[in-house]
PyMOL Python script that loads the backbone (N, CA, C, O; Angstrom):
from pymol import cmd

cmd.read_pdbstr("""\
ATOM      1  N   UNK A   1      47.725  32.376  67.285  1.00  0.00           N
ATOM      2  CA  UNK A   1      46.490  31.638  67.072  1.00  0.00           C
ATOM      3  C   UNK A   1      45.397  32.658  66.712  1.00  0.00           C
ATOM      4  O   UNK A   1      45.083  33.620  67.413  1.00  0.00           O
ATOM      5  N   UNK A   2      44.919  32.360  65.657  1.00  0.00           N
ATOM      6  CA  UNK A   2      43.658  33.477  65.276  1.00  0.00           C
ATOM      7  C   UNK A   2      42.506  33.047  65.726  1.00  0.00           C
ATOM      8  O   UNK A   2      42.490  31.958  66.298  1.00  0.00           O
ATOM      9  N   UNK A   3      40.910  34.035  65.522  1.00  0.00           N
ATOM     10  CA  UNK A   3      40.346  33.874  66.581  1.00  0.00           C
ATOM     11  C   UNK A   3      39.329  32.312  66.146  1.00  0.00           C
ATOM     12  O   UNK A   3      38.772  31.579  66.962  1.00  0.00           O
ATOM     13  N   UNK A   4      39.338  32.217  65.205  1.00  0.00           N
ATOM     14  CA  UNK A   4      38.621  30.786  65.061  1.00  0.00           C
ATOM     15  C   UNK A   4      38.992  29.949  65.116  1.00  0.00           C
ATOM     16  O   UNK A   4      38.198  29.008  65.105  1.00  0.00           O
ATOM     17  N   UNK A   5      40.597  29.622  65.227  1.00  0.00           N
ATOM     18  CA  UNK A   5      41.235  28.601  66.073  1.00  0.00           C
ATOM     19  C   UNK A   5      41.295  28.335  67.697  1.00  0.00           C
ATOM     20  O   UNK A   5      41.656  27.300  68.258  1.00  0.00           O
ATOM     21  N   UNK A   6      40.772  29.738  68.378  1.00  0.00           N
ATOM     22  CA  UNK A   6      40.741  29.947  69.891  1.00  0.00           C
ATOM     23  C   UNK A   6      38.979  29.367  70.064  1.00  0.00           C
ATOM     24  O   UNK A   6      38.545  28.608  70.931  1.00  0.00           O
ATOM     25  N   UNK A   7      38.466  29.810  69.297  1.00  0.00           N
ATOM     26  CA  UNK A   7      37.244  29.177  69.160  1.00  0.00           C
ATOM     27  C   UNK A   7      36.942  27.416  69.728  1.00  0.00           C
ATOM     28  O   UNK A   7      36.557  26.867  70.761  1.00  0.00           O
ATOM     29  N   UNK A   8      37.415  26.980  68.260  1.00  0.00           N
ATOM     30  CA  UNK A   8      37.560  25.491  68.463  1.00  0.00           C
ATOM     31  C   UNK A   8      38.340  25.023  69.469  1.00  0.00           C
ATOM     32  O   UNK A   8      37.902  23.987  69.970  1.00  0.00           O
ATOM     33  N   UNK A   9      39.675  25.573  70.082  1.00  0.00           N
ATOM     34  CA  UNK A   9      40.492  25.138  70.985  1.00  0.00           C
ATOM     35  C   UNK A   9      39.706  25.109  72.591  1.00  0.00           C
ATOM     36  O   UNK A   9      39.704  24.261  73.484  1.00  0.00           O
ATOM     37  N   UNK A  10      39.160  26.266  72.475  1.00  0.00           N
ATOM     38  CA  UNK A  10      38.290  26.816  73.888  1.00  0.00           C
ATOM     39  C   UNK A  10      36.927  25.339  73.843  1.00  0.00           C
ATOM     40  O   UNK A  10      36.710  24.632  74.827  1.00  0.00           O
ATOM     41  N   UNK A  11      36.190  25.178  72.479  1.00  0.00           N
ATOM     42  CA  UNK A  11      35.199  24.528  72.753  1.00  0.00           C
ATOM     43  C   UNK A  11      35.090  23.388  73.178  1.00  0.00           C
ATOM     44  O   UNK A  11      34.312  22.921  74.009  1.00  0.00           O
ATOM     45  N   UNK A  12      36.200  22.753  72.366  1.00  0.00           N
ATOM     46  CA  UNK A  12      36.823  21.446  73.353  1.00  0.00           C
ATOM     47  C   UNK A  12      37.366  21.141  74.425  1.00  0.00           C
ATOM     48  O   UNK A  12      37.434  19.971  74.802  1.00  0.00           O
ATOM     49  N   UNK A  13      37.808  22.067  75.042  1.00  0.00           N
ATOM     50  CA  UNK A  13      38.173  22.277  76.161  1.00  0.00           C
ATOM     51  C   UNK A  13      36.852  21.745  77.041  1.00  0.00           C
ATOM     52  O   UNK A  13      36.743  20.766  77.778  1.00  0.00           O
ATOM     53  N   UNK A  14      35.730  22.964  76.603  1.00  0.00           N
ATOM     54  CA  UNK A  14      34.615  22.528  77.431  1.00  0.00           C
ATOM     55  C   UNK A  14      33.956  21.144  77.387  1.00  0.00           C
ATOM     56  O   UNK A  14      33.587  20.396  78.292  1.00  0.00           O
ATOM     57  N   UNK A  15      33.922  21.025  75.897  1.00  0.00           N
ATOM     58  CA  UNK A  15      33.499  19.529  75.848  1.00  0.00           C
ATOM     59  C   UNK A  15      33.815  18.899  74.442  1.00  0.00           C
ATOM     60  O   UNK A  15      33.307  19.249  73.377  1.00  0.00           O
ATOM     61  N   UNK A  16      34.704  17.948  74.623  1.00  0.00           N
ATOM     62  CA  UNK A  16      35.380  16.999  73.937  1.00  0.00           C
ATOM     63  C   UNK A  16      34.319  16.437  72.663  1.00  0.00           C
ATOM     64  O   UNK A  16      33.414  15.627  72.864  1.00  0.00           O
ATOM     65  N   UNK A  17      34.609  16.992  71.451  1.00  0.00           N
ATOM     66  CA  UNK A  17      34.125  16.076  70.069  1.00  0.00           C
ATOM     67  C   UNK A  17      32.442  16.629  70.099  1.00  0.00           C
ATOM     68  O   UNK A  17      31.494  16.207  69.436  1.00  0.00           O
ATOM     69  N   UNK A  18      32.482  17.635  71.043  1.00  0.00           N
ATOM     70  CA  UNK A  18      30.695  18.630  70.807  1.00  0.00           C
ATOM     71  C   UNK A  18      30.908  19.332  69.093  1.00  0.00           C
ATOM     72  O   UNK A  18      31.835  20.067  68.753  1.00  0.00           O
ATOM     73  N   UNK A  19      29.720  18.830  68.174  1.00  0.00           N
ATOM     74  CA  UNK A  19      29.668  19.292  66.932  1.00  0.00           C
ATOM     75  C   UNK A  19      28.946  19.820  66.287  1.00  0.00           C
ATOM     76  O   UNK A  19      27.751  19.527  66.244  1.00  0.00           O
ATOM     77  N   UNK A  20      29.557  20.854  65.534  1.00  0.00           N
ATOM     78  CA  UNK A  20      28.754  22.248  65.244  1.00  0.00           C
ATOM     79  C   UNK A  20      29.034  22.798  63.686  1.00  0.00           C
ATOM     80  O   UNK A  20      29.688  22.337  62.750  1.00  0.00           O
ATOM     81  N   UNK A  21      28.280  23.921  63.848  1.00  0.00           N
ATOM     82  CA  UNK A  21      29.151  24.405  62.646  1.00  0.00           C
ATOM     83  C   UNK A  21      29.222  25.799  62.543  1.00  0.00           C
ATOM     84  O   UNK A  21      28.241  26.304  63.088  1.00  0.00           O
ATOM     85  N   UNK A  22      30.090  26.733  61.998  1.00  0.00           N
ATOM     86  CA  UNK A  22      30.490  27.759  62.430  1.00  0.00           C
ATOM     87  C   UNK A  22      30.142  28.730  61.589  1.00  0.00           C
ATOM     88  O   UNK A  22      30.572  28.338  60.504  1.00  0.00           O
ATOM     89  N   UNK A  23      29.514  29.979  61.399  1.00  0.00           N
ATOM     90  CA  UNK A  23      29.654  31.220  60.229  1.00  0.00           C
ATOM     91  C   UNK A  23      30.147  32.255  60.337  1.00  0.00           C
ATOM     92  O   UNK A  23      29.437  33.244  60.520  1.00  0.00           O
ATOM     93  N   UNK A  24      31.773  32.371  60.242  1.00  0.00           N
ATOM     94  CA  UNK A  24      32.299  33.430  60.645  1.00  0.00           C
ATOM     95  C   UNK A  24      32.843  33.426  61.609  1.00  0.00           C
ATOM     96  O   UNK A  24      32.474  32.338  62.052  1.00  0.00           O
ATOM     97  N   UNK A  25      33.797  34.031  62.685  1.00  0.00           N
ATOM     98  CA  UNK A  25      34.385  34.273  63.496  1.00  0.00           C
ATOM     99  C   UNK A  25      32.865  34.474  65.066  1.00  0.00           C
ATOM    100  O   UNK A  25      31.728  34.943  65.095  1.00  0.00           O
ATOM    101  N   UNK A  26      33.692  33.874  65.976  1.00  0.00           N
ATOM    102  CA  UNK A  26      32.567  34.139  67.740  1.00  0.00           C
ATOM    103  C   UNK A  26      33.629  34.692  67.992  1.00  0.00           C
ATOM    104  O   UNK A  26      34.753  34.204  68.105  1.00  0.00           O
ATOM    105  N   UNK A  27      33.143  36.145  68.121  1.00  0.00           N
ATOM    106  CA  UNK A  27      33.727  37.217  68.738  1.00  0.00           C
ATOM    107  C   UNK A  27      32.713  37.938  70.180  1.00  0.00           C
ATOM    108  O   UNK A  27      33.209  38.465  71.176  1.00  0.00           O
ATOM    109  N   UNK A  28      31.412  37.780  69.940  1.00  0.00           N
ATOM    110  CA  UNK A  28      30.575  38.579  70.673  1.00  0.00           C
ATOM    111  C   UNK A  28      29.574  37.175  71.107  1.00  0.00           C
ATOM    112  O   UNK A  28      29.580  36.085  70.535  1.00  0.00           O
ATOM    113  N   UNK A  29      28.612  37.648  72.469  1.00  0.00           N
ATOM    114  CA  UNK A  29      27.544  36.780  72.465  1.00  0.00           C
ATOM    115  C   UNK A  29      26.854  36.527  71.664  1.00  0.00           C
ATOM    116  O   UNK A  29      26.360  35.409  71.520  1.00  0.00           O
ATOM    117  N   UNK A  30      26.575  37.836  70.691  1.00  0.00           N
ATOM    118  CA  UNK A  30      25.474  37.730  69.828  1.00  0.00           C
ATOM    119  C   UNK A  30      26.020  36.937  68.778  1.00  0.00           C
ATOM    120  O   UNK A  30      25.051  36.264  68.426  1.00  0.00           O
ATOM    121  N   UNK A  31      26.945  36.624  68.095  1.00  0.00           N
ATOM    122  CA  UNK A  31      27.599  35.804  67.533  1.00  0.00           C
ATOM    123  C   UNK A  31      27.433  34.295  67.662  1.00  0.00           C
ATOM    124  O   UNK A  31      27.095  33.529  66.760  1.00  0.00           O
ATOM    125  N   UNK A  32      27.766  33.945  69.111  1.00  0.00           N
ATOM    126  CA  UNK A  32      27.770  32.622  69.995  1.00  0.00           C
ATOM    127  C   UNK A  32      26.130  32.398  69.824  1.00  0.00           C
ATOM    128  O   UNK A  32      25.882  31.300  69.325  1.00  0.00           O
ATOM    129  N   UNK A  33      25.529  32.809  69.980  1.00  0.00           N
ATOM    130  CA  UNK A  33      23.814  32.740  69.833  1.00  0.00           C
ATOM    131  C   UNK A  33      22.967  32.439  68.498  1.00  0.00           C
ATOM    132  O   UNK A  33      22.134  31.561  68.274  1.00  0.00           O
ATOM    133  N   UNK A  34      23.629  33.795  67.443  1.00  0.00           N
ATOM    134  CA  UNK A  34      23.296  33.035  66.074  1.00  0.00           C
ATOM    135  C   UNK A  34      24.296  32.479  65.541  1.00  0.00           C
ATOM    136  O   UNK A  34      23.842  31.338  65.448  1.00  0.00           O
ATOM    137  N   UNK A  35      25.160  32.431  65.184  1.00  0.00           N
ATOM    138  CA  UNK A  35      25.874  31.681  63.996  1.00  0.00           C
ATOM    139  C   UNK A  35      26.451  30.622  64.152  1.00  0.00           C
ATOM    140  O   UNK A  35      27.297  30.274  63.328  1.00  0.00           O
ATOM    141  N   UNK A  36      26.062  29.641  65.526  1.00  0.00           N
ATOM    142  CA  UNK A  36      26.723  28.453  65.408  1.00  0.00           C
ATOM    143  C   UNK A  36      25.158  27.467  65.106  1.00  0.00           C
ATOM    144  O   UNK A  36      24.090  27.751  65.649  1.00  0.00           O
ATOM    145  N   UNK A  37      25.286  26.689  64.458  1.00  0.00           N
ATOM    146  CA  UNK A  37      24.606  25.421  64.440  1.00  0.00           C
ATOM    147  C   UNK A  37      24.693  24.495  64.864  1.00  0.00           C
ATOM    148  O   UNK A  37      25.391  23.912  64.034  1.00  0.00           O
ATOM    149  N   UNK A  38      24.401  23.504  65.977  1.00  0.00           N
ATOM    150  CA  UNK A  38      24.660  22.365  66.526  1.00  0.00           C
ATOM    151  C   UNK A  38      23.924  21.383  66.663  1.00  0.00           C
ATOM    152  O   UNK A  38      22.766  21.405  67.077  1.00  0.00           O
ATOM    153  N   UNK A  39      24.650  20.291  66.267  1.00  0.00           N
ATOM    154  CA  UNK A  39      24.341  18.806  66.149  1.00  0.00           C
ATOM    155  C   UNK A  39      24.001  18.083  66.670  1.00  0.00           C
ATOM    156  O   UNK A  39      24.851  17.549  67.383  1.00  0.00           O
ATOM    157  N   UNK A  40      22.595  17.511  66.741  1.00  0.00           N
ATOM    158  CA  UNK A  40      21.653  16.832  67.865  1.00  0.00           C
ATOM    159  C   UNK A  40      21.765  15.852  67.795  1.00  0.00           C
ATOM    160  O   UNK A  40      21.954  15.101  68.752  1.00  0.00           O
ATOM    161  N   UNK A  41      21.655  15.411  66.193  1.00  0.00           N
ATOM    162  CA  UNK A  41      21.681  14.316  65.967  1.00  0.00           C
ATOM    163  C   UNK A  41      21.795  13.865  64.489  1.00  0.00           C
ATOM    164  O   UNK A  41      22.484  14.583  63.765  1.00  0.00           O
ATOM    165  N   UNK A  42      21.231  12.807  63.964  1.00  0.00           N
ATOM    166  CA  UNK A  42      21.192  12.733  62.001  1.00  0.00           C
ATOM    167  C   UNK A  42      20.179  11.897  61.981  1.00  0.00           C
ATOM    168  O   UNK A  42      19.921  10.992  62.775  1.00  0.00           O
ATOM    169  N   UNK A  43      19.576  12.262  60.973  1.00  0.00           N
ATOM    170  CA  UNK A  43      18.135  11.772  60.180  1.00  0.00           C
ATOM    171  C   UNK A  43      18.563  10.250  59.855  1.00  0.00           C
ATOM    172  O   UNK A  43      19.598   9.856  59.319  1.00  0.00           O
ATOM    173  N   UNK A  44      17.005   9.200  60.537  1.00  0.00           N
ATOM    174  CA  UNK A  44      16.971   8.564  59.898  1.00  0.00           C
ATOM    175  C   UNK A  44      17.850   7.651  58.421  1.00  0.00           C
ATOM    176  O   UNK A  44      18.179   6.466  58.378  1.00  0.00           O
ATOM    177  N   UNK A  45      18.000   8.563  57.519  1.00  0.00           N
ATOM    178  CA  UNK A  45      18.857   7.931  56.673  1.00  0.00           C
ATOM    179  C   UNK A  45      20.287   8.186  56.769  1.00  0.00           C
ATOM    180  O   UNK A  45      21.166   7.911  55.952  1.00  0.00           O
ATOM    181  N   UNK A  46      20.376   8.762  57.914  1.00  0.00           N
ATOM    182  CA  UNK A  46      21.943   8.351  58.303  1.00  0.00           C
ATOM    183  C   UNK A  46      22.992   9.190  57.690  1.00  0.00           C
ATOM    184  O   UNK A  46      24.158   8.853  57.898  1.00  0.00           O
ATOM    185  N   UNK A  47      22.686  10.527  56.760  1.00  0.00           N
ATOM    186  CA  UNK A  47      23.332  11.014  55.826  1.00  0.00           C
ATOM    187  C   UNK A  47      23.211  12.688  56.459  1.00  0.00           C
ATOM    188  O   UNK A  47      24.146  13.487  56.509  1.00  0.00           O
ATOM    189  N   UNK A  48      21.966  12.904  56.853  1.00  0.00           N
ATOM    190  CA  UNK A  48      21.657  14.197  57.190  1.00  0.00           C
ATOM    191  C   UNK A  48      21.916  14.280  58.992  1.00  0.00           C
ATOM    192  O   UNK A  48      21.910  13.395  59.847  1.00  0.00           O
ATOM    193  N   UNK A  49      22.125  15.707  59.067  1.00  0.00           N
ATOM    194  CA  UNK A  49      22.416  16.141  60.344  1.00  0.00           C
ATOM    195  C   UNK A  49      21.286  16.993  60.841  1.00  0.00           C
ATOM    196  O   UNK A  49      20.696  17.827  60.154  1.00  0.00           O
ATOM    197  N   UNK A  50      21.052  16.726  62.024  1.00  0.00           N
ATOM    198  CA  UNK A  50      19.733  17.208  62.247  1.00  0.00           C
ATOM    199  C   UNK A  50      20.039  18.258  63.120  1.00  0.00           C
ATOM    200  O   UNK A  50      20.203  17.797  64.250  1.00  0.00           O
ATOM    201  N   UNK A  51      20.252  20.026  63.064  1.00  0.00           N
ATOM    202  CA  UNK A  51      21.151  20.607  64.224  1.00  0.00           C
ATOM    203  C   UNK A  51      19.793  22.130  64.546  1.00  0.00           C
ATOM    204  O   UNK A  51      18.700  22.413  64.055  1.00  0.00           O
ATOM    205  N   UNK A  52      20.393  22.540  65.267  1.00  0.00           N
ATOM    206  CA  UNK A  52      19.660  23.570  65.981  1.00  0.00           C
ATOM    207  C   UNK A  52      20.455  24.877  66.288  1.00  0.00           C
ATOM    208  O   UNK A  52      21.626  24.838  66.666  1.00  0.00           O
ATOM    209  N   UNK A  53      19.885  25.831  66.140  1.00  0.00           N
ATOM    210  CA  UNK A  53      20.829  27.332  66.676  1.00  0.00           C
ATOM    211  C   UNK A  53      20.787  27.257  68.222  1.00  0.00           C
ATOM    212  O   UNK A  53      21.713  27.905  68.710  1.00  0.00           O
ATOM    213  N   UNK A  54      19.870  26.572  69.273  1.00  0.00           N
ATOM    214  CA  UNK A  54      20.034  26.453  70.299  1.00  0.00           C
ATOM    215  C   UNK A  54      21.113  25.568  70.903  1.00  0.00           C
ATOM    216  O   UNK A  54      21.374  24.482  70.385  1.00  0.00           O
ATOM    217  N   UNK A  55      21.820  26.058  72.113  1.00  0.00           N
ATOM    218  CA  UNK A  55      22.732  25.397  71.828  1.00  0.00           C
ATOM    219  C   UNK A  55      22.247  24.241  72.714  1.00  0.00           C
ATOM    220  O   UNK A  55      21.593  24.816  73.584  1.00  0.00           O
ATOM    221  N   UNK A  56      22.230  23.607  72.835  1.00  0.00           N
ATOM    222  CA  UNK A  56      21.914  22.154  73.740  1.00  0.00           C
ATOM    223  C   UNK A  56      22.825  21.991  74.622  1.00  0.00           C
ATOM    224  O   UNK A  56      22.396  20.966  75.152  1.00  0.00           O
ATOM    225  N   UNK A  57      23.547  22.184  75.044  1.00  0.00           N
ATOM    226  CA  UNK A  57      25.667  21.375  75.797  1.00  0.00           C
ATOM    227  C   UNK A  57      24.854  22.780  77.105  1.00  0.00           C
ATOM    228  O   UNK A  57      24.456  23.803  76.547  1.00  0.00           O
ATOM    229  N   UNK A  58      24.688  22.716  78.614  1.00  0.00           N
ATOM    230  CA  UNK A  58      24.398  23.124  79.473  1.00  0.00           C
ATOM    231  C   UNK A  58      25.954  23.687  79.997  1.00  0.00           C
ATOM    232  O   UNK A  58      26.028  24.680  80.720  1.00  0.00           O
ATOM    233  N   UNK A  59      27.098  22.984  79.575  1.00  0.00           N
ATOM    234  CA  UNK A  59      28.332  22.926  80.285  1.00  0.00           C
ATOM    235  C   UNK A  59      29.112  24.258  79.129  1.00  0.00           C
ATOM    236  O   UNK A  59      30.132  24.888  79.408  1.00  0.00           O
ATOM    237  N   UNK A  60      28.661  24.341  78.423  1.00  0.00           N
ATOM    238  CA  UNK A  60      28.929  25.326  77.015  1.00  0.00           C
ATOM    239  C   UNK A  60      28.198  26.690  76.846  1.00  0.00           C
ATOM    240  O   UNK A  60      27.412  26.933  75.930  1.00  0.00           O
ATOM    241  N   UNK A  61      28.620  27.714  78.031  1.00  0.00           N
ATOM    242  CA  UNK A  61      27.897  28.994  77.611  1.00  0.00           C
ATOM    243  C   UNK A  61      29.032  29.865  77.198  1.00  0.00           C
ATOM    244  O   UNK A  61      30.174  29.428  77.052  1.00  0.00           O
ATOM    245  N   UNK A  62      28.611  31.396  76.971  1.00  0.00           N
ATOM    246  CA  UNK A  62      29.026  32.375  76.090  1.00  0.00           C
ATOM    247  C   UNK A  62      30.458  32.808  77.073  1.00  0.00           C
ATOM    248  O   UNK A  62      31.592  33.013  76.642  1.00  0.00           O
ATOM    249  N   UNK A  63      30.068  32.855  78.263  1.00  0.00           N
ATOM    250  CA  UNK A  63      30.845  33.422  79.358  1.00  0.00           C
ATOM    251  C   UNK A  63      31.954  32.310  79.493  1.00  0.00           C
ATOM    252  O   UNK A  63      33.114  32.673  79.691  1.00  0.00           O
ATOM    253  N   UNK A  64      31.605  30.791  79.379  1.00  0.00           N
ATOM    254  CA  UNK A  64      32.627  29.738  80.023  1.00  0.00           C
ATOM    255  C   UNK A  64      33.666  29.643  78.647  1.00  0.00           C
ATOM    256  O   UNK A  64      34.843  29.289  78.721  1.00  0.00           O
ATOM    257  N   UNK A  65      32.994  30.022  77.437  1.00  0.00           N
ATOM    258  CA  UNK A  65      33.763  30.206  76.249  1.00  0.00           C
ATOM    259  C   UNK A  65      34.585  31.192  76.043  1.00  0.00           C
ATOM    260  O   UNK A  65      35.645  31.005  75.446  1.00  0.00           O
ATOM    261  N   UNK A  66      34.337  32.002  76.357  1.00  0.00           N
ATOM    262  CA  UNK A  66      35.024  33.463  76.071  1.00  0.00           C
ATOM    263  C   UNK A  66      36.004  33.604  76.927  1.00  0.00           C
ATOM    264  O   UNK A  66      37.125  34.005  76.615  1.00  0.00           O
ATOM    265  N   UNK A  67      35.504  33.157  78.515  1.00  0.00           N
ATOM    266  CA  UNK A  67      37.157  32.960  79.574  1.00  0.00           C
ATOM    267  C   UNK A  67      38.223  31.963  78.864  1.00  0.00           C
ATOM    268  O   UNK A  67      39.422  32.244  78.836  1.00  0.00           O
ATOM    269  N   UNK A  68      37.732  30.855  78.331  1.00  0.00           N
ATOM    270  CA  UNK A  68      38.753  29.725  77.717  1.00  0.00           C
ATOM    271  C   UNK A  68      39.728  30.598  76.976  1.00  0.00           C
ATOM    272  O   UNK A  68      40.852  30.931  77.353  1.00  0.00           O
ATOM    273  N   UNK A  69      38.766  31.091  75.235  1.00  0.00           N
ATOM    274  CA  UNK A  69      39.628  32.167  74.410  1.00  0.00           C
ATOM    275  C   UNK A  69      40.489  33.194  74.962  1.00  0.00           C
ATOM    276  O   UNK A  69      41.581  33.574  74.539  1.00  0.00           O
ATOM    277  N   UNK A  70      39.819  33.594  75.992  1.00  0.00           N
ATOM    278  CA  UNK A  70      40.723  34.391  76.898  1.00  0.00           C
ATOM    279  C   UNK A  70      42.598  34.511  77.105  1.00  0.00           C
ATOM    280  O   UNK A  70      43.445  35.377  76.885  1.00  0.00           O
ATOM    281  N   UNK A  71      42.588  32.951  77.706  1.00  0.00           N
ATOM    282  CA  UNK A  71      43.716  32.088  78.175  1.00  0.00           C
ATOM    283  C   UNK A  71      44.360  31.991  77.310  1.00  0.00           C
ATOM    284  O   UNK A  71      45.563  32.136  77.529  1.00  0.00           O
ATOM    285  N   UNK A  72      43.948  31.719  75.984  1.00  0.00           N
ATOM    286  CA  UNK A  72      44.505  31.158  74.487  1.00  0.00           C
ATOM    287  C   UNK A  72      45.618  32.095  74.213  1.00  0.00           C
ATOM    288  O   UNK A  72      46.275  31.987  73.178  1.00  0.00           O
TER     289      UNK A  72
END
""", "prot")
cmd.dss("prot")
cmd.show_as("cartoon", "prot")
cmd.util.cbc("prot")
cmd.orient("prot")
């Protein structure tokens, strides 16, 4: 399993159908911090995604992710 499949496998783990989007491989915190984008919600017209570099999911940190990949 390569590492952006341990990624997605680990994130669901934490929480089921949480949606994001990815640039590159989460290898490091600093990684986990900038390069994911996540999905709050979608605009009004129903087409656009309205997401944030913060991550919102309280149950979803760098540490509870990285033990998951760990296991993988």
């Amino acid at each position: 399993m390569n590492n952006i499949e341990k990624f997605w496998t680990a994130l669901f783990i934490l929480k089921d159908k949480v949606e994001c989007t990815v640039n590159g491989d989460i290898l490091t915190e600093d990684d986990f911090n900038n390069n994911i984008l996540w999905k709050t919600g979608i605009e009004a017209n129903g087409k656009t995604a309205i997401v944030t570099k913060t991550n919102p999911h309280s149950e979803i940190t760098w540490t509870k992710l990285k033990t998951e990949m760990d296991k993988l």
